[in-house]
N, C-alpha and C positions, 0 to 999 in steps of 0.2 A: 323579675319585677319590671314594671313599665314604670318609665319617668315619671310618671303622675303617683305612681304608688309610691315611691322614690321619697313624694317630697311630701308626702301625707304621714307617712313614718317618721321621718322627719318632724315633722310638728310634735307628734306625740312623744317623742323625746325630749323636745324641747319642753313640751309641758312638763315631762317627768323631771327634769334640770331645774326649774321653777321652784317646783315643788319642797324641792328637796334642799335648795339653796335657800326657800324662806325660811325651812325649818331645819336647816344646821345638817341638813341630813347627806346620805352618800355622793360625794363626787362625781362628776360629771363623767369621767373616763369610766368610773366603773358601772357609772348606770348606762351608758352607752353598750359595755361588753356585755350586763346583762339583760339590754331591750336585744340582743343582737343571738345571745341563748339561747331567748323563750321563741325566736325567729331562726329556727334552723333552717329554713327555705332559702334564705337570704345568701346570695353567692359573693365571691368577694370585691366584685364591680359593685355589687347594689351597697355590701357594707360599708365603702370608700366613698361611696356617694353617697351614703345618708350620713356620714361621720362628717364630709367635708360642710354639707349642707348646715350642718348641727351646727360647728364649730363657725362657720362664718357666720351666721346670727350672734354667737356667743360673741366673737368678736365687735360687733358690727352695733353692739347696743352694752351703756354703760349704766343706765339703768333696768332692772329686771321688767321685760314685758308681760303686759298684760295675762299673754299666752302663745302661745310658739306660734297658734295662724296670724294671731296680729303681726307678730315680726315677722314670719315667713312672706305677707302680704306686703308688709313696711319695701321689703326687699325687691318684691315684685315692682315695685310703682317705677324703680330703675332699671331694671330687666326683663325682658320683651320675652326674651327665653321662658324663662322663669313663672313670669303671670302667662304662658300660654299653658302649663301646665295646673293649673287649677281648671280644671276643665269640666268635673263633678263628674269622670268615669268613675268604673267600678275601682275600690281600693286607691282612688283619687282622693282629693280635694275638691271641697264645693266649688261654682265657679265665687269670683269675688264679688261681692255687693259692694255701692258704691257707699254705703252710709257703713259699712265696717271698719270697726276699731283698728286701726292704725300703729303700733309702737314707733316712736318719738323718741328724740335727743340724742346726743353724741357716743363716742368711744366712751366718755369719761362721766361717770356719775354726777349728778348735777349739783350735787348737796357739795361734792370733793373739787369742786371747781376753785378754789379759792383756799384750800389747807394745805396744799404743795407748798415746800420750802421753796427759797425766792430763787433760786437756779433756775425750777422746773417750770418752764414757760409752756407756752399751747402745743408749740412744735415737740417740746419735748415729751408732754403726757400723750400727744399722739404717735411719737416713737416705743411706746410703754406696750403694744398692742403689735411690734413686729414680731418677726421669727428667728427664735433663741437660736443660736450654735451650739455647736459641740463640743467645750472647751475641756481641758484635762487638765491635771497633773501630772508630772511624771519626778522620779526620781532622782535627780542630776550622781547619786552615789551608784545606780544601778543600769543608767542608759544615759543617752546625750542627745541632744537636739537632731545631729546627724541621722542618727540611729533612725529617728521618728520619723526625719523624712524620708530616709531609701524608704522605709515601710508604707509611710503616707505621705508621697510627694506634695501635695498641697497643704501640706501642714504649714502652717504662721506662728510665731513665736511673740511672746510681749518683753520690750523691753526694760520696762518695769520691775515682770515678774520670771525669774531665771528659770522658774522652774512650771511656768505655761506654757500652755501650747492651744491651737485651734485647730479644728479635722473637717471634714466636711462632714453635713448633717446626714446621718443615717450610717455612718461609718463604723460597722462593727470590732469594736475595739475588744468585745468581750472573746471574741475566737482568736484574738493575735495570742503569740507566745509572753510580750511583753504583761499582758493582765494576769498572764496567770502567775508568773514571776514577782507580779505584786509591785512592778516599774511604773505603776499608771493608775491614778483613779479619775474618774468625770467629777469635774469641778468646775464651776463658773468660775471667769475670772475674778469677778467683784470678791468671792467670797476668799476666795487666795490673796486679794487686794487685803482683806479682814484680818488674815492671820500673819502678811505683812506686817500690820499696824501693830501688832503685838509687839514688833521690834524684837532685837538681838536676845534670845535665849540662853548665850553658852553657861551661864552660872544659874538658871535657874534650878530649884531642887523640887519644886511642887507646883503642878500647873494644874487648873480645876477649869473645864469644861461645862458651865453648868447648866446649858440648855442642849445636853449636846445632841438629841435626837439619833441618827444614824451613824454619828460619829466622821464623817468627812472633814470638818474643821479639826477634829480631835487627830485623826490622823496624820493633817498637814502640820499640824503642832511638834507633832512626834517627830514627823522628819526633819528637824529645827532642831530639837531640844537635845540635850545629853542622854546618852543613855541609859544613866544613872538618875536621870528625874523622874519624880513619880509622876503620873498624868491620870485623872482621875474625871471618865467623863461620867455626867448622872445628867438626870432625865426622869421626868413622872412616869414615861412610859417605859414598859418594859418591852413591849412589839419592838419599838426604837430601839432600844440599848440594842435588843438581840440583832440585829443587824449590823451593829459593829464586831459581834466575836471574829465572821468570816472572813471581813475584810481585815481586820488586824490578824488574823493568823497570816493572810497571804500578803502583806504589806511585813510581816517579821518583827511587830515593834511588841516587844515582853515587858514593857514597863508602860502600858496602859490598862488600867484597870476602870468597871465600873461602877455605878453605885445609884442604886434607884430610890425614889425620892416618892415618899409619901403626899401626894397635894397640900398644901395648905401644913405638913407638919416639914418640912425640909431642911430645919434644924437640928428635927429629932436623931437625924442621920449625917447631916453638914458641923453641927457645931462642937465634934472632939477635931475640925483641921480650922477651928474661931485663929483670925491673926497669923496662919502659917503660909500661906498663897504666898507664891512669887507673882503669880498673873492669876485671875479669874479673868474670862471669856465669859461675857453675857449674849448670845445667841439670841437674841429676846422674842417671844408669839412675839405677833404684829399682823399690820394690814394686810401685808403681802402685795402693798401697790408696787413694789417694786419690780415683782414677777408676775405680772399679768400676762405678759407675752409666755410666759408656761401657764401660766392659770387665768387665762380669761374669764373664766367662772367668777371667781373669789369678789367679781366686782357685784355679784349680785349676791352676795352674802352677807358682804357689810354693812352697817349700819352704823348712825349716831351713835346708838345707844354698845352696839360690842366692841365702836373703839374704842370710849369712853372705859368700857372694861378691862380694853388691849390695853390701854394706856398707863391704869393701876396697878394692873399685874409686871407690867414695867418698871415701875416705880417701886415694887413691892421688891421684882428681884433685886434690882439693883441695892436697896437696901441690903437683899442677905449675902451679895458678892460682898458688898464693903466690908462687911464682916469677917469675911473670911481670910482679905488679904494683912499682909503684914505692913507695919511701919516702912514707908520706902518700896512699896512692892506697887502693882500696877492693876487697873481694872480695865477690857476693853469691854465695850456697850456695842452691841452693832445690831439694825433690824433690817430687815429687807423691804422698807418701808422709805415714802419720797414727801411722808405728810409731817409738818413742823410739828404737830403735837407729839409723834412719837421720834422727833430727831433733835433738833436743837431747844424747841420748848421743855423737854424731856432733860437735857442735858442740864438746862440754866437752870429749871426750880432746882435741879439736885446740889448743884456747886454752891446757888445759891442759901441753900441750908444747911452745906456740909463744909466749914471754910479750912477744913483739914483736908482737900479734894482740890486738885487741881487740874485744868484741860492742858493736856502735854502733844498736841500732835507730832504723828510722824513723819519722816518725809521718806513716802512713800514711789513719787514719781506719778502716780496718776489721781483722776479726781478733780473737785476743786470744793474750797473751802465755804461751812457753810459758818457766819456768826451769828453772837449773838445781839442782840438789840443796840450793846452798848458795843458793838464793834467788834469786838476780841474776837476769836474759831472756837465755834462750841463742836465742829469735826467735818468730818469731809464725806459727800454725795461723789457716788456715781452712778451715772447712768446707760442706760441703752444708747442713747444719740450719744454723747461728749465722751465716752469710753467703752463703745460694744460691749457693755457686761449688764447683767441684772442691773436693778436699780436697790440701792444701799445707801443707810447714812452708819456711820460708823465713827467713836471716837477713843481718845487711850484718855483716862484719866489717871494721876498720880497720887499717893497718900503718904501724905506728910511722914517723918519723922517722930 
């Protein structure tokens, strides 16, 4: 393919990313693999160069553009390179018209400019948009810090979290010996920050997972907990659950089970363990502004109107965790989300309604604490700038006696 055909294909993925993000529909990675299918021509210089091309627009605009040539043109107006390639060859791009639609405004959504919890300042939503690392977990019972680095000399460790690590990006972990021994999963730090917060396990007897998706939180739980606790991760989907059977077979942990959850009926199935919880983990949907830097997409999907929905369905779990736990037992809340509706405003209507519920933080070692209006910590942010990890708000609440 010639440059100019490069960045015309380009366009038309990004149209198809458009498309598909108004209407809720497939992922950006996989409509890129399958523009990339129906183009068997395409050699792996031209797919790296139209993927990079993609993904820097994606990046590069936090409201959804008009159409992939407005952005791809937006880009041109600072790249000489770039706009010489609109050239209107064959399987090119027209050249540019000077009265052409343009894509406009920042990294960050214009509407979200102002619903960041009070931490997250301009430099930090513009940190929100770097590039993720490689962070793991590993097993402090099956390998040791040592071990990771003769393996991976650049490995970094958190002092925080005993049992992270950091690798370099693109670092095949899945062919070492240690993955298959089930010594190691990929974990962000923020989200082992999460299972942190959960605090000391040794007495628990029942811990419930209830968002647990692919089960990586469920696992890091496991490695904490007794082995005599039951751990019980569910999930609406069942695609999700099934991706925890392989990883807990090779991880060894026989006291996780799961339990799949009808939408909208999730008592029908949750309410014979009403009041037995030592911990319930709410994993909660959400924005996902926290991981933009893996899902740049996500910012053209959002809207007023689906956070407004993220928000109740928030609300909605959190009610059916409290039910589950017992007198004296604990609930943690965490989203992968940096907007105050779904982090500390979220927190205070709930405590505020529920005065048998108390905000207990942990002390974790990283983070910093976000409150509430009246002062007190309704839980603690971290982010990409102030802690290299995803962006998270997270808090433990307690239930009375």
């Amino acid at each position: 393919m010639t440059p100019s055909a490069r960045v015309q294909t380009a366009i038309e993925f990004i149209d198809a990313i458009i498309r598909s993000a108004r209407d809720n529909g497939a992922a950006a990675d996989n409509l890129i693999a399958q523009g990339f299918r129906e183009r068997r021509y395409m050699g792996s210089k031209d797919r790296r160069a139209v993927r990079d091309l993609v993904y820097r627009v994606i990046r590069a605009f936090g409201d959804s553009p008009l159409s992939g040539r407005a952005a791809m043109i937006a880009l041109a107006e600072t790249d000489a390179d770039l706009a010489a390639l609109f050239d209107g060859s064959h399987y090119g791009p027209a050249a540019i018209d000077a009265d052409e639609p343009r894509a406009s405004g920042g990294a960050v959504p214009g509407w979200l400019e102002d619903r960041f919890a009070e931490p997250v300042d301009a430099a930090e939503r513009q940190a929100l948009l770097g590039r993720a690392p490689l962070d793991i977990r590993f097993r402090p019972d099956r390998i040791d810090g040592g071990a990771i680095r003769r393996l991976w000399p650049a490995a970094r460790f958190h002092d925080a979290l005993p049992a992270a690590a950091r690798l370099e990006a693109g670092t095949r972990i899945e062919e070492s010996p240690l993955w298959e021994q089930g010594a190691l999963e990929v974990q962000d730090w923020g989200s082992q920050a999460i299972v942190a917060a959960c605090g000391a396990m040794a007495d628990a007897c029942l811990i419930i997972d209830l968002c647990a998706g692919a089960g990586g939180k469920t696992l890091a739980l496991a490695a904490q907990a007794p082995e005599m606790c039951r751990i019980i991760a569910s999930d609406v989907s069942r695609a999700r659950l099934d991706q925890l059977e392989p990883r807990r077979i090779r991880a060894g942990h026989g006291n996780i089970e799961t339990l799949l959850l009808d939408p909208g009926r999730e008592w029908d199935r949750l309410g014979a363990l009403a009041e037995q919880a030592d911990l319930v983990l709410i994993d909660a949907p959400c924005s996902g502004t926290g991981t933009w830097r893996r899902n740049p997409e996500t910012r053209w999907r959002l809207t007023p109107e689906r956070l407004d929905r993220l928000v109740d369905q928030q609300r909605r779990l959190i009610e059916l965790a409290s039910r589950l736990v017992r007198p004296g037992g604990q609930m943690v809340y965490a989203v992968c989300s940096l907007l105050a509706a779904e982090g500390s405003d979220q927190i205070g209507g709930w405590v505020a309604d529920h005065p048998d519920w108390k905000v207990d933080l942990p002390a974790i070692g990283m983070g910093r604490p976000v409150r509430f209006n009246h002062g007190s910590p309704a839980g603690i942010i971290v982010t990409p700038q102030h802690d290299g990890t995803d962006g998270f708000f997270f808090t433990r609440m307690l239930k009375s006696c």
